[in-house]
C-alpha positions in Angstrom: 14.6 19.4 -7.3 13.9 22.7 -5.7 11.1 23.6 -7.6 9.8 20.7 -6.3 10.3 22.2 -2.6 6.9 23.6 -1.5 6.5 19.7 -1.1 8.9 19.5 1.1 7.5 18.1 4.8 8.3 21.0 6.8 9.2 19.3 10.0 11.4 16.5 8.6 12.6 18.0 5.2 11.3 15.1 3.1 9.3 15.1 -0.4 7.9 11.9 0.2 6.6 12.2 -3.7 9.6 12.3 -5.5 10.5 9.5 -7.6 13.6 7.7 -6.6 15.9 7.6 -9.5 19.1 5.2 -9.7 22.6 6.2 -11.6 23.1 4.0 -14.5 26.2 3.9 -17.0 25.8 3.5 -20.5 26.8 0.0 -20.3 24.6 -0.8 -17.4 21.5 0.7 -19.4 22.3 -2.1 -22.3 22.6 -4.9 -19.9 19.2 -3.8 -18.6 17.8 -3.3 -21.5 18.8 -6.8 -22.8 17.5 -8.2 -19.5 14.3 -6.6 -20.5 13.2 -7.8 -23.7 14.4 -10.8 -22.3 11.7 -10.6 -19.5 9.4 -9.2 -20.7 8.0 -11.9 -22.7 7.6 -14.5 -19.5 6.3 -11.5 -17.4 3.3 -10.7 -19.6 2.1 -13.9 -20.5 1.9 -14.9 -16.7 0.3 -11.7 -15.5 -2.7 -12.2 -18.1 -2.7 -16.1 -17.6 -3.1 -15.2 -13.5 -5.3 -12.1 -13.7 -7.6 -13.1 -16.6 -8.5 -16.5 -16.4 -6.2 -18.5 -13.5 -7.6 -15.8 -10.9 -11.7 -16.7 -11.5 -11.2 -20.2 -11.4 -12.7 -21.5 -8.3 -11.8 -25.0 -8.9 -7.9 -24.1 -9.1 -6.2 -25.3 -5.7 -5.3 -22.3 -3.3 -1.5 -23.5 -3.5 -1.6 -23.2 -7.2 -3.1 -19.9 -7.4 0.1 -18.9 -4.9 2.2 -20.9 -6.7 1.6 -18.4 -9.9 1.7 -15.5 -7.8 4.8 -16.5 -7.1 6.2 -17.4 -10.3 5.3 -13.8 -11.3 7.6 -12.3 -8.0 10.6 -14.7 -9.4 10.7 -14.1 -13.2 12.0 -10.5 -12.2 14.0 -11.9 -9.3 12.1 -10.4 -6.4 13.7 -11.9 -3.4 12.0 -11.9 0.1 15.5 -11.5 2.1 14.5 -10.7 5.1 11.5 -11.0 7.9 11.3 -9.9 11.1 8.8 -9.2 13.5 8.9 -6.0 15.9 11.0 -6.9 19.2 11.7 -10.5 18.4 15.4 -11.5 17.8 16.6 -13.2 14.8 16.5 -17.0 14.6 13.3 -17.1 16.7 10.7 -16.8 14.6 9.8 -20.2 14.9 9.3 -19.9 18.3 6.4 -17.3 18.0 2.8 -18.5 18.3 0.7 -17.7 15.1 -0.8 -15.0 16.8 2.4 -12.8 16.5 1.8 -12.3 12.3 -1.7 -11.4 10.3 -3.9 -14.8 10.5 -7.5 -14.5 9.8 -9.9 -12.4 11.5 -6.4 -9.9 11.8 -5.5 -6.5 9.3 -2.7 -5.4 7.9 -2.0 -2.1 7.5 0.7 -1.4 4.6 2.6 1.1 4.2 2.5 2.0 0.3 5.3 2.5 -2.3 4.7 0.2 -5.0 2.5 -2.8 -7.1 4.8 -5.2 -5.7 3.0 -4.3 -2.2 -0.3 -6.0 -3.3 1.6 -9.0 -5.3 3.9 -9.7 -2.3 0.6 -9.9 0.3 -1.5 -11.9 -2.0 1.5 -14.5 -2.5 2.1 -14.9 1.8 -1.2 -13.6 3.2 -4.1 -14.3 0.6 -5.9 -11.3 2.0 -9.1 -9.7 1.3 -7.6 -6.0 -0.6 -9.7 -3.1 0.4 -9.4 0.5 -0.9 -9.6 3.1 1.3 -9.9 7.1 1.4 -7.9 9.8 3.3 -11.4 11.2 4.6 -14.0 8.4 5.1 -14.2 5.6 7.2 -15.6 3.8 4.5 -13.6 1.3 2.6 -14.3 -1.0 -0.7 -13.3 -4.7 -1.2 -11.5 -4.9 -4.4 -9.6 -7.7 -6.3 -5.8 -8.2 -6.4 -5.3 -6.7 -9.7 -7.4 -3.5 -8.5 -5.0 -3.4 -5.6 -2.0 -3.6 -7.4 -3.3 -1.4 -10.4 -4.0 1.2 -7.8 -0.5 1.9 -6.6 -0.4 3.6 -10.1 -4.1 4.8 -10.4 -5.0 8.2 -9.4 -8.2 7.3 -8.7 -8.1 6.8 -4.8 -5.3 9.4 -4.3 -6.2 11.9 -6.3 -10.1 12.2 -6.0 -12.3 14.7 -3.6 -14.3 12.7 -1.3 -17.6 13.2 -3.0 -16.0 12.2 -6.5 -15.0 8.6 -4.6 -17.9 8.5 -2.9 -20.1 9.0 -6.5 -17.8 6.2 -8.1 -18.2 3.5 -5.5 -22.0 4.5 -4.7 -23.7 1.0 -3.1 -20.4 -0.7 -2.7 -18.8 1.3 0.4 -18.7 -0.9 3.6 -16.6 -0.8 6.8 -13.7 -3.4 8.0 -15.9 -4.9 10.9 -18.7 -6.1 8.3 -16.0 -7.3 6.3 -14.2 -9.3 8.9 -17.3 -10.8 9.7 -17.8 -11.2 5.8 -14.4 -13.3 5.4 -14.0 -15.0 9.4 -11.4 -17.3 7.4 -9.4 -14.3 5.6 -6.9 -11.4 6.5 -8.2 -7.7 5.4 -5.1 -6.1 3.9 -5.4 -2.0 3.7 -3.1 0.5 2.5 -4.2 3.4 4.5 -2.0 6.4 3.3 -4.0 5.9 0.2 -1.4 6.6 -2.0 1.9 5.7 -3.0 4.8 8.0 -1.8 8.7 6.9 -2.4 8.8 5.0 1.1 10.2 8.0 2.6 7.9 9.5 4.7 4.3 8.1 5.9 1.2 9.9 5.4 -1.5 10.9 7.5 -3.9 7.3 8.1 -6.8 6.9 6.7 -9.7 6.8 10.0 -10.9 3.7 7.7 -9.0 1.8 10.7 -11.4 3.3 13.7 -14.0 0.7 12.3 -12.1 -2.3 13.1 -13.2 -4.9 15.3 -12.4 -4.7 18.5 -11.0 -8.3 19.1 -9.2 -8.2 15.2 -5.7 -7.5 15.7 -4.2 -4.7 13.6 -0.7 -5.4 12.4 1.3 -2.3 11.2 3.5 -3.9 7.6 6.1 -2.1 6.5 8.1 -3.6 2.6 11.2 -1.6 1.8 12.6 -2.7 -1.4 16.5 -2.7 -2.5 16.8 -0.7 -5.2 14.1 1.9 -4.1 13.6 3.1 -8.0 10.3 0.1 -7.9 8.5 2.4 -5.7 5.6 4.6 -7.8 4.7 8.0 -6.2 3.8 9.9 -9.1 0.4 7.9 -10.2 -0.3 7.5 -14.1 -2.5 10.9 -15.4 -3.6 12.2 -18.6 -1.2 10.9 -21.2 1.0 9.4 -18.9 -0.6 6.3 -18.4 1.7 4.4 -20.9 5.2 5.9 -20.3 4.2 5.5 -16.4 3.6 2.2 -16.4 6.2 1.1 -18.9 8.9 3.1 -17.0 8.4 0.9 -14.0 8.5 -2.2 -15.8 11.6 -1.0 -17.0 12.7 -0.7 -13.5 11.1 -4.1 -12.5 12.4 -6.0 -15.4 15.6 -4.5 -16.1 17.4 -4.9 -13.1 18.8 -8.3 -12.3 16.9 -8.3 -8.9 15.3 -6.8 -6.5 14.8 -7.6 -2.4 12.2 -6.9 0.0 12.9 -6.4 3.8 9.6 -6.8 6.0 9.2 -5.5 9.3 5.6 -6.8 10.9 4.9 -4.7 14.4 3.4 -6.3 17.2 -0.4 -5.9 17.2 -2.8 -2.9 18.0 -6.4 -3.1 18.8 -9.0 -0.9 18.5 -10.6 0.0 21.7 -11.9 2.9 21.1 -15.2 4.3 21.0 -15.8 3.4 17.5 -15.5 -0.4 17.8 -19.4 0.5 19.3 -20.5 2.4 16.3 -20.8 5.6 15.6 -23.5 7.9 14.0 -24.0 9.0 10.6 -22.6 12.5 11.2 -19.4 11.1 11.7 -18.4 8.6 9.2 -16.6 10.9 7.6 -13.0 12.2 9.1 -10.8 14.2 6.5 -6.6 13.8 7.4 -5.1 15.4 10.3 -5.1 19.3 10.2 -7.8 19.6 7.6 -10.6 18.2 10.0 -14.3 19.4 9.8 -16.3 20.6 13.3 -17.8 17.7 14.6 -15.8 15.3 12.7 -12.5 15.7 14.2 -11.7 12.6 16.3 -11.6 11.7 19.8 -8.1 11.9 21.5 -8.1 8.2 21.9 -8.9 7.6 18.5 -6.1 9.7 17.3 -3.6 7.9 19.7 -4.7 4.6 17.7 -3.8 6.3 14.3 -0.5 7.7 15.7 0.5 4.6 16.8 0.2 2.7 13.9 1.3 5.4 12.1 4.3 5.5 14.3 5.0 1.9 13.8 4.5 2.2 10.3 7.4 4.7 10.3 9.6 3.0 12.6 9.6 -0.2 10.7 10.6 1.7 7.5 13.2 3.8 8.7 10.9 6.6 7.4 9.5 10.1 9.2 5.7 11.0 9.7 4.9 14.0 7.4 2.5 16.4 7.5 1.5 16.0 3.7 -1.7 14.8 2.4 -2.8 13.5 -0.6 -4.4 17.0 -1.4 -0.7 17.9 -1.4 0.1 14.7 -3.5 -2.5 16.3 -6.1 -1.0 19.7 -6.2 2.4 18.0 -6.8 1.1 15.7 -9.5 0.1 18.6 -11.6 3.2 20.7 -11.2 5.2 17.1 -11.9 2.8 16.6 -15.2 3.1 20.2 -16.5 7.3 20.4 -16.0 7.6 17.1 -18.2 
């Protein structure tokens, strides 16, 4: 769409923002739709059985918990097809140690393209789901649904700093209190922030400079098969209800969907801020939009490129130079032409 092309990456040529759209013929859009209302059904009354009640039950074995999680990946035929791990051939993955994928005390850093991220983590990983920003080093521990329901909120991506700072006031913490919060659990964090169409990866959040030194950092990247699942335009105004129902169109009415997984070796953060660092710089806006003495240290921008790199590697995607201020801009435009 070429009005769409000032948010175009100018380096690479991608929109990372643009939804993906799949040719259908008028035949395939009745098969779908019968698969649909045939879905549909099964697929709401599990989501509210797992997310209202199943969810706070303490009581409930872990492996039932997973077990519904599960259940709600297979009624629309989400298939895990394939796993593999960065520089490991096929057909040994038995043969790594358990120290070559997330375990506890690790985080996983996501790219981010759709609700089925969040749903597919929870039902392998059980992690502890934190929301992140583009400019602070601050994250949030939220639930499952809150992680999933982001990927079509625009309350992470679209919001200035101070805004998301005023809206989690008191409830901001860091990932090395939280690994020492959950020594048991893996912190899963999305940190682009916001969804794009799993084309291009956008600047990291510095939310990953406050990771433990000794907690390995495992760059995640979930492709799916069709790519029309992925959500980059987040629900606004009064979209919310044509937003969401048009992906559960997508999720539903297709007779299935895969997921490929690429998990890259490890990176640890031994930089400067595994010690701490003052209040005058917990905040660090993305890259090319930094403020005086916020702008990171060389060595903690080589840790952010090289997840970032990974990240992009592993997804057969390019960096872009885009932000979510750019996201924002392209939201409205997107809002006003429909």
């Amino acid at each position: 769409m070429e009005k769409f092309s000032q948010f175009r990456d100018r380096g690479s040529g991608i929109s990372p923002f643009l939804p993906v759209t799949t040719p259908s013929s008028i035949f395939g859009t009745l098969f779908h739709a019968v698969v649909f209302v045939f879905r549909l059904p099964f697929f709401l009354t599990f989501a509210a059985a797992n997310f209202v009640l199943l969810q706070h039950l303490s009581f409930l074995p872990f492996v039932a918990r997973k077990l519904f999680l599960w259940v709600l990946l297979t009624i629309p035929l989400v298939w895990w097809v394939d796993l593999q791990l960065d520089g490991v051939k096929r057909g040994a993955l038995s043969q790594q140690p358990r120290s070559r994928v997330p375990h506890p005390r690790s985080i996983i850093a996501a790219n981010f393209t759709s609700p089925l991220d969040a749903l597919y983590l929870a039902a392998v990983f059980d992690p502890v789901f934190v929301a992140s920003h583009p400019a602070s080093r601050k994250v949030r521990h939220i639930s499952l649904w809150s992680a999933i329901f982001a990927a079509l909120s625009p309350s992470a991506q679209l919001l200035d700093l101070d805004e998301w700072e005023a809206q989690n006031s008191g409830r901001l913490t860091d990932l090395r209190a939280l690994v020492a919060r959950h020594p048991d659990r893996v912190i899963a964090v999305f940190p682009e922030c916001g969804t794009t169409n799993g084309k291009g990866i956008l600047p990291l959040s510095p939310c990953l400079l406050t990771a433990p030194a000794e907690s390995a950092i495992f760059p995640l990247s979930m492709r799916y098969t069709p790519p029309d699942v992925t959500t980059p335009v987040p629900a606004t105004g009064w979209f919310p209800i044509g937003v969401w129902a048009g992906f559960l169109w997508k999720l539903l009415g297709r007779p299935t969907h895969c997921i490929r997984v690429r998990i890259a070796e490890a990176a640890y953060n031994t930089t400067s801020a595994t010690n701490g660092v003052s209040e005058a710089h917990q905040v660090l806006p993305p890259r090319g939009e930094w403020r005086g003495e916020d702008e990171p240290t060389t060595e903690e921008q080589r840790l952010l490129d090289q997840i970032g790199e990974a990240l992009a590697r592993l997804g057969r995607a390019k960096r872009v130079g885009l932000t979510l201020k750019d996201k924002k801009a392209f939201v409205a435009a997107w809002t006003k032409g429909r």
